[in-house]
C-alpha positions in Angstrom: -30.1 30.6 21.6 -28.2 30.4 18.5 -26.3 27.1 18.2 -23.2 27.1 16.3 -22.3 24.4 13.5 -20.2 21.5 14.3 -16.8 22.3 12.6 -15.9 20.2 9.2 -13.7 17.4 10.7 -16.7 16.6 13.1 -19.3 16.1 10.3 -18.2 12.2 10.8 -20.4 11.7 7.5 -20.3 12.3 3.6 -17.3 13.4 1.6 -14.7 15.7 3.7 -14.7 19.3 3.3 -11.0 19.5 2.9 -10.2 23.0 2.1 -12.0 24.0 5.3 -10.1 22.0 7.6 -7.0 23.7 9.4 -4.2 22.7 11.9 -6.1 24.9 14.4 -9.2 22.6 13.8 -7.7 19.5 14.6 -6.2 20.5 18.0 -9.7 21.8 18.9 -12.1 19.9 17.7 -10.1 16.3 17.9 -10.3 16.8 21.8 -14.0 17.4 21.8 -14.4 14.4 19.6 -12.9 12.5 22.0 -14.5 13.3 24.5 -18.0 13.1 23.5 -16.4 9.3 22.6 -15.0 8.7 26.1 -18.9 9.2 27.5 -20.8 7.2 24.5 -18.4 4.5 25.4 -18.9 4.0 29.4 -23.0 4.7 28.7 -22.3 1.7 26.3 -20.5 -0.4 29.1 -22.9 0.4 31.5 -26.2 -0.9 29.1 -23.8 -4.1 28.7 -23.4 -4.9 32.0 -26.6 -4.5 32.6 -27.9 -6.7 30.0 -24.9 -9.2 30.9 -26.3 -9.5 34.6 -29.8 -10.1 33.5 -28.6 -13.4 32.0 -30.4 -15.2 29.9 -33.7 -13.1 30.5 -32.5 -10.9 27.9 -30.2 -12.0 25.5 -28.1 -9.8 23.6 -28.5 -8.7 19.5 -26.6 -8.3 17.5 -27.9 -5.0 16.7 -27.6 -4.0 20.5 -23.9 -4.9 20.6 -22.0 -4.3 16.8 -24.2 -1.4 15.7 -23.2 1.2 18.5 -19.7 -0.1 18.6 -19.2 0.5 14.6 -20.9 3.9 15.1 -18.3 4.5 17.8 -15.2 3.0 16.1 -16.8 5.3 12.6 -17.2 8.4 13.6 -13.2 8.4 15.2 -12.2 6.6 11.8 -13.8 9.4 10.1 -12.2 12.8 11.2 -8.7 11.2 12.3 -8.6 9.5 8.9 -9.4 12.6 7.1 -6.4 14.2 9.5 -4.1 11.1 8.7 -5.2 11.7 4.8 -4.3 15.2 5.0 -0.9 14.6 6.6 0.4 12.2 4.2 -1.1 14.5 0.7 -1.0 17.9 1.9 1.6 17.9 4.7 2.5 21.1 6.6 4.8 21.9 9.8 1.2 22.9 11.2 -0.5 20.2 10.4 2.4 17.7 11.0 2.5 19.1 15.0 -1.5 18.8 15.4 -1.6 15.3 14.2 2.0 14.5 16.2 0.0 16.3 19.3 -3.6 14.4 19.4 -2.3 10.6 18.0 -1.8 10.0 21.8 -5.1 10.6 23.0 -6.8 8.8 19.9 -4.6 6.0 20.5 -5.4 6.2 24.4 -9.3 5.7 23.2 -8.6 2.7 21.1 -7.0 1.0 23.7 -9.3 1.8 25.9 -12.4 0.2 23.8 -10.0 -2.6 22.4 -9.8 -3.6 26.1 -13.1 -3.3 27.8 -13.9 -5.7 29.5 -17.4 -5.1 29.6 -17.5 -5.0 25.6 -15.1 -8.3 25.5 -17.9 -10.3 28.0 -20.6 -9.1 25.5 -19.1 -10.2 22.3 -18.1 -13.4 24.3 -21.7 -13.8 25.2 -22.8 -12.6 21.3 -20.7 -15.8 20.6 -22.3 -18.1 22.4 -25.8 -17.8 21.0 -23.7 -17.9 17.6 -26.6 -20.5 16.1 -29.1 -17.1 15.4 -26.0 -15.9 13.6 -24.9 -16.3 9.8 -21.2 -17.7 8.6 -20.6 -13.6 8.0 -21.5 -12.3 11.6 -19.0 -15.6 13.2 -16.3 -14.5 11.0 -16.7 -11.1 12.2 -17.3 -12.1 15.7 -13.9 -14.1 15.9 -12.4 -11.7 14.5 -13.7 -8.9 17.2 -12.4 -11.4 19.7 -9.1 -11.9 18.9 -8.1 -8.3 18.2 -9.2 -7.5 21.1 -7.1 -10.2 23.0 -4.1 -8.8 20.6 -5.2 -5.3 21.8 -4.8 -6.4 25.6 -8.0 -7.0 27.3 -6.9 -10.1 29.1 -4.1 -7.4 30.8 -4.2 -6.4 34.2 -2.8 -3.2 36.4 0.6 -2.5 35.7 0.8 -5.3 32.7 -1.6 -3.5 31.3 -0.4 0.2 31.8 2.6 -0.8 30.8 1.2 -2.1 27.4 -1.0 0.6 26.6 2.2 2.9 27.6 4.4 1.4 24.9 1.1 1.5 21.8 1.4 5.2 22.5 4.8 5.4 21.9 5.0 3.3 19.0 2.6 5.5 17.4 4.8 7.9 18.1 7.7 6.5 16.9 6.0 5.1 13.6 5.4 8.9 13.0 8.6 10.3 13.4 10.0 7.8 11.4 7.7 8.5 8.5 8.6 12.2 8.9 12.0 11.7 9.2 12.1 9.7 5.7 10.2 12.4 4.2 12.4 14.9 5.7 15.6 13.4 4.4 14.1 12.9 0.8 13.4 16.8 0.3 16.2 18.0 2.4 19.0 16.7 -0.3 19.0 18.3 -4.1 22.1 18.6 -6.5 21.5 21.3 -9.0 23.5 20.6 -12.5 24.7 23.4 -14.5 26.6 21.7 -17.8 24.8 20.8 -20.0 27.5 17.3 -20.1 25.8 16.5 -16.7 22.8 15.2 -18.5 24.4 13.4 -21.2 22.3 10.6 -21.7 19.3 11.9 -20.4 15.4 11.8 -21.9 13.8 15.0 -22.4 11.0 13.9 -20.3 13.7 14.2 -17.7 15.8 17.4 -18.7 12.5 18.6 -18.6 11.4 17.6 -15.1 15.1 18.4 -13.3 14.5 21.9 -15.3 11.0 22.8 -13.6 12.3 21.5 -10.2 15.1 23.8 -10.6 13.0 26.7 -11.7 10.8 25.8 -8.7 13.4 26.1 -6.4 14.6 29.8 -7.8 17.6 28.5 -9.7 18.8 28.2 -12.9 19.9 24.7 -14.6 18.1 21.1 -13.4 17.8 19.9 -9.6 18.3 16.0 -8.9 16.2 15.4 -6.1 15.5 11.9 -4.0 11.6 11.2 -5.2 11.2 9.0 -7.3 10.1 10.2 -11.0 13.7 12.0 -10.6 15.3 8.7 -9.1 14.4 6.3 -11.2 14.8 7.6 -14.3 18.5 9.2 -13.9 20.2 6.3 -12.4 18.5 4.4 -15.8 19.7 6.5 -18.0 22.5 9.1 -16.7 25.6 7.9 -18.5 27.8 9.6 -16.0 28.5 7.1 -13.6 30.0 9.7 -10.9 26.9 11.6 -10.9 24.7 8.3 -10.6 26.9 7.0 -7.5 26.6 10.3 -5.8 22.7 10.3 -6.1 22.4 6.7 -5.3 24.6 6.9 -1.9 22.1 9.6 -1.1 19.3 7.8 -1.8 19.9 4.2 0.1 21.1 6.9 3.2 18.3 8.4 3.7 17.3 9.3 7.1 20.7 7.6 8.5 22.5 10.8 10.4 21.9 13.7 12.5 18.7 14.8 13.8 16.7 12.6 11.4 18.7 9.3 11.8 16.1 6.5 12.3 18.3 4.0 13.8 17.4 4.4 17.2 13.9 4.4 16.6 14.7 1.1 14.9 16.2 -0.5 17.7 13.2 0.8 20.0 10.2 0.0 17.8 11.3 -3.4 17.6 12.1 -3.6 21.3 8.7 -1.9 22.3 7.2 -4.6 19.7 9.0 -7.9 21.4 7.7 -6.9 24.5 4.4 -6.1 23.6 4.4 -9.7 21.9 5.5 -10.8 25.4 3.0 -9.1 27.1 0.1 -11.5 25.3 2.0 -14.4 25.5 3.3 -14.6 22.3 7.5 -15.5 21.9 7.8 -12.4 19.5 5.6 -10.2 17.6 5.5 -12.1 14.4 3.7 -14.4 15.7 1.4 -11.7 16.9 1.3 -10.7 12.8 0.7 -13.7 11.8 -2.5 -15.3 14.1 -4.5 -12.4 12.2 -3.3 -13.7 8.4 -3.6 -16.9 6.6 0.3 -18.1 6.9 -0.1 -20.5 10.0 3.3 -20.2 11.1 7.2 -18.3 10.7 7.9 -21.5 9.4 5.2 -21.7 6.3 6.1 -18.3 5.4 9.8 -19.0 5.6 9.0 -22.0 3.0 7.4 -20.3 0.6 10.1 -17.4 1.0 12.8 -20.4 0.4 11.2 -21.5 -2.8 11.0 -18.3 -4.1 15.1 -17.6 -3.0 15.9 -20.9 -4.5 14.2 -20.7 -7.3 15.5 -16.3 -8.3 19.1 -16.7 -7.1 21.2 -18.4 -9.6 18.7 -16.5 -12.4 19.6 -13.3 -10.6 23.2 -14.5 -10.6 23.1 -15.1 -14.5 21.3 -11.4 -14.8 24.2 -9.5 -13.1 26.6 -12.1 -14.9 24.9 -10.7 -17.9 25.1 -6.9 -17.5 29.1 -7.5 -16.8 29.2 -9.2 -19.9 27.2 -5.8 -21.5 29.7 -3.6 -20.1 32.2 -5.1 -21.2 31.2 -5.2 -24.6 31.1 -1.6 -24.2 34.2 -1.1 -23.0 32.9 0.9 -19.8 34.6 0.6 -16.2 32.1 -1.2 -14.8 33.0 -4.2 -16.5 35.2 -4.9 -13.9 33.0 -4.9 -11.2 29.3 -3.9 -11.3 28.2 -1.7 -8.9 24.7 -0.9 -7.1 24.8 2.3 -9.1 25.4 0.6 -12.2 22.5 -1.9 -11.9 20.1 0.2 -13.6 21.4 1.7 -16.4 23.4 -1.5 -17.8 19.9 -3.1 -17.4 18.5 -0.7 -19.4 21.2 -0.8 -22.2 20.7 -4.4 -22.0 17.3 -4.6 -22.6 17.3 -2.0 -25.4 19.6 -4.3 -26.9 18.0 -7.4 -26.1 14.5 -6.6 -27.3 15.2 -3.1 -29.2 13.0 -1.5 -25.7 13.6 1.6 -25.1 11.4 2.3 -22.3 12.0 5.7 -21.9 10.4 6.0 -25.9 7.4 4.4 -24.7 5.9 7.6 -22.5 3.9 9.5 -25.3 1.7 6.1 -25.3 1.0 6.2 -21.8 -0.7 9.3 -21.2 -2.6 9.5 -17.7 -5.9 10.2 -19.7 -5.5 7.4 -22.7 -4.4 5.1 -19.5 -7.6 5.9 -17.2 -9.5 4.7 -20.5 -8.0 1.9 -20.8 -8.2 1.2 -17.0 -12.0 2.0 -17.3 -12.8 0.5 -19.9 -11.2 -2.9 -19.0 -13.5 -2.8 -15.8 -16.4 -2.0 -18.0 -15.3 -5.3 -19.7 -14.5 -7.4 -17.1 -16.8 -6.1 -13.9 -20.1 -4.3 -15.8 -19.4 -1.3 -14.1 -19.1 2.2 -15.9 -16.5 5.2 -14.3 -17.7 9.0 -14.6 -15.5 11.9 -14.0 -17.4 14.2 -12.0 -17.3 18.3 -13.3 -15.3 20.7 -10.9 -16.8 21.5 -8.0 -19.2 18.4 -7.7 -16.5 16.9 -4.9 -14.3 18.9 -2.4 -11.0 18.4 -3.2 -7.6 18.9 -1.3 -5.5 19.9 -4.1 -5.8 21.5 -7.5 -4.3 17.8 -9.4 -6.8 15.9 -8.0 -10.1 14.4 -9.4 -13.2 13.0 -8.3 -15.1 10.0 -9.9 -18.3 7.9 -9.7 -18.6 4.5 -10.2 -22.1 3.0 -11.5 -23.9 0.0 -12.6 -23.4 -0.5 -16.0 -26.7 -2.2 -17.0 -29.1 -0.9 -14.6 -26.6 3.2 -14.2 -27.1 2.1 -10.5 -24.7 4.3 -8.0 -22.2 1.7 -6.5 -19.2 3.9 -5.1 -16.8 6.9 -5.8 -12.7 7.4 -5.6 -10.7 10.2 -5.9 -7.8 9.8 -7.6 -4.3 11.8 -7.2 -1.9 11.2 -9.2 1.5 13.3 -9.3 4.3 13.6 -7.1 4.6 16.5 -4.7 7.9 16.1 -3.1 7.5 19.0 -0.2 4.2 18.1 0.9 3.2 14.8 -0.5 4.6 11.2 1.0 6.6 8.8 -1.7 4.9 5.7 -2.8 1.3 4.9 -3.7 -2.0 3.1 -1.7 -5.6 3.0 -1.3 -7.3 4.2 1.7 -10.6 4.5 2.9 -12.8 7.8 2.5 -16.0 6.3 3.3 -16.6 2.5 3.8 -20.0 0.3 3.0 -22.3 1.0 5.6 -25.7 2.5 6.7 -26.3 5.3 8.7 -28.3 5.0 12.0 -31.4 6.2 9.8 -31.0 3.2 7.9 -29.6 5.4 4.9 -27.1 3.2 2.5 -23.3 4.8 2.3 -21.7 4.1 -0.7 -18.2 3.2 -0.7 -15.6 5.9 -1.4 -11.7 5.0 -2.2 -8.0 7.7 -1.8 -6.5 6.6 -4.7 -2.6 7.9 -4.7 0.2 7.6 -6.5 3.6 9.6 -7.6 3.7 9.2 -10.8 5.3 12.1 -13.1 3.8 15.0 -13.6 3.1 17.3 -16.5 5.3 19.4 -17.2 4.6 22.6 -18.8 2.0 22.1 -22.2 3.3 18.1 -22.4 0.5 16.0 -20.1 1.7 13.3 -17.6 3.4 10.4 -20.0 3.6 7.9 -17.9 6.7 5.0 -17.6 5.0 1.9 -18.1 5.8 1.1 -14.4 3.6 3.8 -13.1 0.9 2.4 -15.8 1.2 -0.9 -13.6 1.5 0.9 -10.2 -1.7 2.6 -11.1 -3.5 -0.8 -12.3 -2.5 -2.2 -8.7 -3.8 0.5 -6.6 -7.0 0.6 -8.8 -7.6 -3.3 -8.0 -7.4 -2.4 -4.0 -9.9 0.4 -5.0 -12.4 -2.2 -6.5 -12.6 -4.4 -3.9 -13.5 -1.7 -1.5 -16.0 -0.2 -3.9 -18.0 -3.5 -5.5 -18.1 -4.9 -1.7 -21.3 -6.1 -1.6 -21.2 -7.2 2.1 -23.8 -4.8 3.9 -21.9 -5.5 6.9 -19.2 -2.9 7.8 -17.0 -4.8 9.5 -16.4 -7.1 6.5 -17.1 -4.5 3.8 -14.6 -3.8 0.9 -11.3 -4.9 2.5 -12.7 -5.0 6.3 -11.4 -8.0 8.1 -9.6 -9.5 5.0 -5.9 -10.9 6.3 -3.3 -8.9 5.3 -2.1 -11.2 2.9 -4.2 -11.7 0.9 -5.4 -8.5 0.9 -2.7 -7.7 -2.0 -4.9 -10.0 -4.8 -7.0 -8.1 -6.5 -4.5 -5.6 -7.2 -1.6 -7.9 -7.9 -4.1 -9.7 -10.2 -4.7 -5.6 -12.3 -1.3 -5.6 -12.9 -1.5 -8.4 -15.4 -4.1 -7.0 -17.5 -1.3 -4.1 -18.6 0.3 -7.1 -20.3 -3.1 -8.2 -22.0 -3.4 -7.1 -25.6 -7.0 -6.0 -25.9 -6.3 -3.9 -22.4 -2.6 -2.6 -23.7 -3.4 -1.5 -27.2 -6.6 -0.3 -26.8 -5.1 2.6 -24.0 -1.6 2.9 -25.7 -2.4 5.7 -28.5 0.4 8.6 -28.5 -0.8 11.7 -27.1 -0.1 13.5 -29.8 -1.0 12.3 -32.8 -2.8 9.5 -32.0 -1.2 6.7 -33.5 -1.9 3.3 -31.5 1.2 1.8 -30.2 3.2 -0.2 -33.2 2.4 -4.4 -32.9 6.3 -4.5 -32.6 6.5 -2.8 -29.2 3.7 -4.7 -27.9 5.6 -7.9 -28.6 8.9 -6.4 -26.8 7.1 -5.5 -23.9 5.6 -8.9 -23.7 9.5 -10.9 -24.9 10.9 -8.1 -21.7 8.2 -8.8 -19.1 10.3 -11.2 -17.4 13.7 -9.4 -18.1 15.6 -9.0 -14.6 12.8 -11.0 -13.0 15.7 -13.4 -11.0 16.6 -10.1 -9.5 13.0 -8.4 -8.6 12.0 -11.5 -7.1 15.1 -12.0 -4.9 14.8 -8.1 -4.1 11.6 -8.9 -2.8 12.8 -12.0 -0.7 14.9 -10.1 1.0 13.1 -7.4 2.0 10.5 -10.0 3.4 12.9 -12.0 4.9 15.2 -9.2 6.7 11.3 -7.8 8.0 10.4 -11.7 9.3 13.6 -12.2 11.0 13.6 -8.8 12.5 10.3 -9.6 14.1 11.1 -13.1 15.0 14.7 -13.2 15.9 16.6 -10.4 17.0 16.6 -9.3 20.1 18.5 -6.7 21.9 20.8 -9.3 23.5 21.4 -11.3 20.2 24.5 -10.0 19.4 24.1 -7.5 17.1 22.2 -4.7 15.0 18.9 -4.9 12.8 21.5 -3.7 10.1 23.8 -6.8 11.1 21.0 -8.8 10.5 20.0 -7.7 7.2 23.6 -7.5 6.0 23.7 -11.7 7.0 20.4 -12.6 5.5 22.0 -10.6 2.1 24.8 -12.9 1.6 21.8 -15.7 0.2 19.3 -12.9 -0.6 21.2 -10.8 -2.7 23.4 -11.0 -5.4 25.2 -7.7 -5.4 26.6 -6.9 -1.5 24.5 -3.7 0.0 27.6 -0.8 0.3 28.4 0.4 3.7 26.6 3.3 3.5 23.2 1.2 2.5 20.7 1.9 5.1 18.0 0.7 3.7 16.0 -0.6 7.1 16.1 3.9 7.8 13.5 4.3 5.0 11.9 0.9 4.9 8.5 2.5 6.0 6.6 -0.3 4.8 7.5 -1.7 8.7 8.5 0.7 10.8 5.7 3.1 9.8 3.0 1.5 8.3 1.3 -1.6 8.8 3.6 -4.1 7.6 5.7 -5.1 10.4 5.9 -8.7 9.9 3.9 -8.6 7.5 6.0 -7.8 4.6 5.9 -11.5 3.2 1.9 -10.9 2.3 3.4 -9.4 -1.1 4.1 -12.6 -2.3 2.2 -14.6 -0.4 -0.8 -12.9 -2.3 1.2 -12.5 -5.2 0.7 -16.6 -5.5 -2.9 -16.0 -5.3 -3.2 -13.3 -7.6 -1.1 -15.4 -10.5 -2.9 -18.1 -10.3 -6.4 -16.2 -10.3 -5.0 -14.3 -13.5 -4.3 -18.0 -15.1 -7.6 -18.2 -14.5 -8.4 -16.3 -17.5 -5.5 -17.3 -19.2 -6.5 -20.9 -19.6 -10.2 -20.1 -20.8 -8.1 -18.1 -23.5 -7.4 -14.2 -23.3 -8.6 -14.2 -26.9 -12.1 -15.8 -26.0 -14.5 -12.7 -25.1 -17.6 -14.5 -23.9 -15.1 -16.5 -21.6 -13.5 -13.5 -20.3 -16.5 -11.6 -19.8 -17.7 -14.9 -17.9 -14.8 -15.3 -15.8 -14.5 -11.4 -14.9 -18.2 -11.3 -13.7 -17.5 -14.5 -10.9 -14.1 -12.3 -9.9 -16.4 -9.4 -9.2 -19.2 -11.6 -7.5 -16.5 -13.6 -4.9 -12.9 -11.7 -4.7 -14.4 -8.1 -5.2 -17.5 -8.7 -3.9 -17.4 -11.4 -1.0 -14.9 -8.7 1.0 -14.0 -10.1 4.4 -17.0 -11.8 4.9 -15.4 -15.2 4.2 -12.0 -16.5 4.7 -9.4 -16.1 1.6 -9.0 -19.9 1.4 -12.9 -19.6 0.7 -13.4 -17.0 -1.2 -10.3 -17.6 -3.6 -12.0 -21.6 -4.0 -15.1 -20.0 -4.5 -13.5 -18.2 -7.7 -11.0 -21.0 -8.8 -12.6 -23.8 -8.0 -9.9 -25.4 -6.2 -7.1 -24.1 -3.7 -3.7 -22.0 -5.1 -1.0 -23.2 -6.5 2.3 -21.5 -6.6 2.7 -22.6 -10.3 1.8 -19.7 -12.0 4.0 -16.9 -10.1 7.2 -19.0 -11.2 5.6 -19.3 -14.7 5.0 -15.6 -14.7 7.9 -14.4 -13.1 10.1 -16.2 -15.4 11.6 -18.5 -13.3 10.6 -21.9 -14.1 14.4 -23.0 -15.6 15.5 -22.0 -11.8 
């Protein structure tokens, strides 16, 4: 009898075989998945109780108990991941209705292991003989606990029906609204056909509308709603009517017709309040929070207040400012700045304030002089060395992306890998950029280590035509951040799964390592030694460096207050409406923005209808953890800063115990621990107002 091979998404093990895994795939081979999951599990249950009757005759492992339930919870986290990866780089209608068509049942198996009872009693009993167990295995252990208490496991009949009814459809709704944002953003374009539409535009950007239109099958340059079109126009376009038009559509997205999110708003956080009800909590940020290191609403909303306090009358002066610019210009807007006008004044500002021209800065920043600079800054800092693999080494999922290994530097000892992709894809590809798991620290059931593997993803601009990707110096940073999530999964050196990499870290703090890259762009060994023009070479002038360091802090009343209020709006949402408060998320927001802005949101703002970060991703109440970690990531930076940036044997000093507690330690210790273990001492909030520029407010 001839047995055939599993298919790819059930190889639950090594690197994905991407380019063999099809929409038809998932919607068979997910089920059988789940299936063979639904009997491993009761077999489980049944050796529990079992064990659990015999008492004390024979006490439970830990071995007995976490090993089969990570091999479990792995092998679902492998193929659905790789079908969750798929969907958000390489998304299809197909695809998009076999991952909308299985979430349900996946979700039905994780609530039904998050609740059993059988598995709860175990790890209760686990608990109990905790003095065999090391600080690590507690942690985890208390961890295990309470998620499964915030999962439902102390619900019963109906209550309990009723919860697992409503985690289904959230899941559902999370998805739709991801889909719907993504729908909106490629479903609007505006093609310009005079050549006065551009006035004031780079070439980097003539460029990139050109091959978008030629893309599309039409002639002259297509505006489009992702960002490397975005940004860049509304900075530079020097017709304001054209930057209005493409700024109402962007801050509308996904606000009307069939893909209006509103309702699933209004219903996520309704399903959410209840299910906070449900487990006996008075709403569900309090459900966010007794998983992360803010105690309370109320410590969050403090540090939130001394941030607002502290940005508002600097963001005030900052919009005074650009007013003032226009004026001396003798534009329109003097009158009365609007959203649409934020950007580009800033930018004429700031050319004028520091002679900046940011736009003039891209042939420095090309992707490949920027990954060296990235690399060789770990090297520096973390003794670790980063090796391009040759085609064909790793399976890929698309023709930009590329696949790298990560090794000791002394000893050329294999630690991890990451793939790494880069460039925007508007049709098929999601905005923004993360980290995500491939494969996590572990061993196999042989005993075989698993080195860590990292999805690293950004959407940053691409190349276009013979010129390579010239990045903004933005995207330089937003690649430094996702990089510093990717080292903390891959120089884990927990052997533990459950508290590998960024397993069982709270959410906010889980934001520090990368926060704490984004400095190092600033850092004049790290910036001059990657800025070299792509061209002819030529390092990047001394005088730049020193405008980009005299405009680090330029706008920074306004970025931090931007970033209050999207915190704020997200922590009141999940704390204080209610469908019988009185009125609409959007009501809400609009209120909290009469303290947290400084320039009123126009009526067509519907900002909360793409704020994905909440409603489809795994920020709801949660949002705050930017800063929060943001505090811990400044002063860790000042770390270095005070031994003296200039002082290599210091640095190299300092970097090594940042890899051997905050990169290594993952979520094997609390944050409070860990960061104390690195500073010496607990945070202090001093730095991020030094950094941020300000300290006068």
């Amino acid at each position: 009898m001839v047995q055939t091979a599993a298919p790819p998404l059930l190889s639950g093990r090594g690197l994905p075989q991407f380019g063999a895994i099809t929409a038809e795939q998932v919607e068979q081979a997910i089920p059988l998945l789940l299936e063979e999951l639904h009997v491993q599990l009761t077999a489980l249950e049944a050796n529990l109780e079992r064990r659990l009757a015999m008492g004390e005759a024979a006490p439970l492992g830990w071995e007995e108990l976490m090993d089969p339930l990570h091999q479990l919870g792995e092998r679902l986290r492998w193929s659905w991941g790789v079908v969750s990866h798929l969907n958000g780089v390489c998304n299809t209608p197909e695809l998009r209705a076999a991952h909308q068509g299985q979430q349900g049942a996946v979700v039905q198996f994780g609530n039904r292991a998050g609740q059993s009872r059988p598995i709860y009693r175990a790890l209760e009993a686990l608990q109990r003989s905790s003095a065999s167990l090391d600080p690590s295995q507690r942690r985890i252990l208390e961890a295990e606990l309470r998620d499964m208490r915030l999962r439902g496991v102390g619900l019963e009949g109906a209550e309990q029906d009723d919860f697992n009814g409503a985690s289904e459809r959230l899941a559902e709704l999370a998805t739709a609204f991801g889909n719907h944002v993504l729908d909106a953003t490629n479903g609007w374009s505006l093609t310009l056909t005079q050549e006065e539409e551009l006035d004031g535009l780079p070439t980097s950007l003539r460029e990139l509308l050109a091959q978008a239109a030629q893309d599309g099958g039409e002639e002259g340059w297509r505006l489009g709603l992702d960002m490397p079109r975005v940004v860049p126009f509304l900075k530079y376009s020097r017709r304001r009517d054209l930057r209005e038009q493409l700024y109402r559509a962007q801050v509308s997205r996904a606000s009307s017709g069939e893909l209006d999110n509103r309702p699933l708003i209004e219903q996520i956080l309704e399903l959410k309040l209840a299910q906070a009800r449900r487990l006996g909590y008075p709403n569900w940020a309090e459900v966010s929070l007794a998983s992360k290191m803010a105690g309370s609403v109320a410590e969050v909303e403090a540090l939130l207040e001394q941030l607002r306090a502290a940005a508002y009358p600097v963001a005030q002066g900052e919009l005074e400012a650009l007013a003032a610019c226009a004026a001396r210009h003798g534009a329109a807007e003097a009158s009365g700045i609007m959203p649409w006008d934020v950007s580009y004044w800033a930018e004429v500002l700031r050319q004028e304030s520091f002679d900046l021209d940011s736009e003039a800065l891209r042939p420095w920043f090309s992707l490949e002089q920027v990954l060296g600079g990235l690399f060789g800054l770990c090297q520096r800092l973390f003794d670790i060395r980063i090796v391009a693999t040759e085609a064909g080494e790793a399976p890929l999922w698309h023709s930009d992306v590329r696949y790298f290994r990560v090794v000791d530097a002394g000893s050329g000892e294999p630690l991890a890998g990451f793939y790494l992709d880069p460039y925007s894809r508007p049709g098929s590809k999601r905005g923004g950029a993360w980290m995500d798991e491939c494969l996590g620290r572990s061993r196999t059931p042989a005993g075989e280590p698993v080195l860590p593997v990292a999805y690293l993803i950004c959407n940053q601009s691409p190349p276009v035509g013979e010129t390579p990707s010239l990045m903004t110096f933005e995207e330089v940073e937003t690649l430094f951040h996702e990089f510093g999530h990717g080292l903390q999964h891959m120089l884990t050196t927990v052997d533990r799964p459950q508290a590998a990499g960024i397993n069982n870290v709270e959410w906010d703090a889980v934001e520090l390592p990368s926060q704490f890259m984004e400095n190092w762009c600033y850092d004049r060994a790290t910036l001059m030694g990657m800025a070299r023009h792509w061209q002819s070479g030529e390092p990047l002038p001394e005088s730049e460096y020193q405008k980009l360091l005299a405009a680090r802090t330029f706008m920074g009343g306004s970025a931090t207050l931007r970033q209050v209020h999207f915190a704020l709006t997200d922590l009141r949402l999940h704390s204080q409406w209610t469908p019988n408060c009185g009125q609409s998320p959007e009501q809400l927001r609009r209120d909290l923005a009469r303290t947290t802005t400084v320039l009123e949101p126009i009526p067509e703002d519907a900002f909360l209808c793409a704020f994905s970060h909440i409603f489809a991703g795994g920020y709801a109440a949660g949002y705050y953890s930017y800063k929060w970690a943001e505090v811990l990531s400044a002063d860790a930076f000042s770390a270095f800063e005070e031994v003296g940036l200039d002082q290599e044997e210091e640095i190299v000093a300092t970097g090594r115990r940042f890899r051997d507690t905050v990169l290594s330690l993952g979520g094997s210790r609390s944050p409070a621990e860990v960061f104390e273990a690195f500073r010496g001492r607990g945070p202090s909030s001093g730095a991020l107002i030094r950094h941020s520029g300000l300290a006068s407010g």
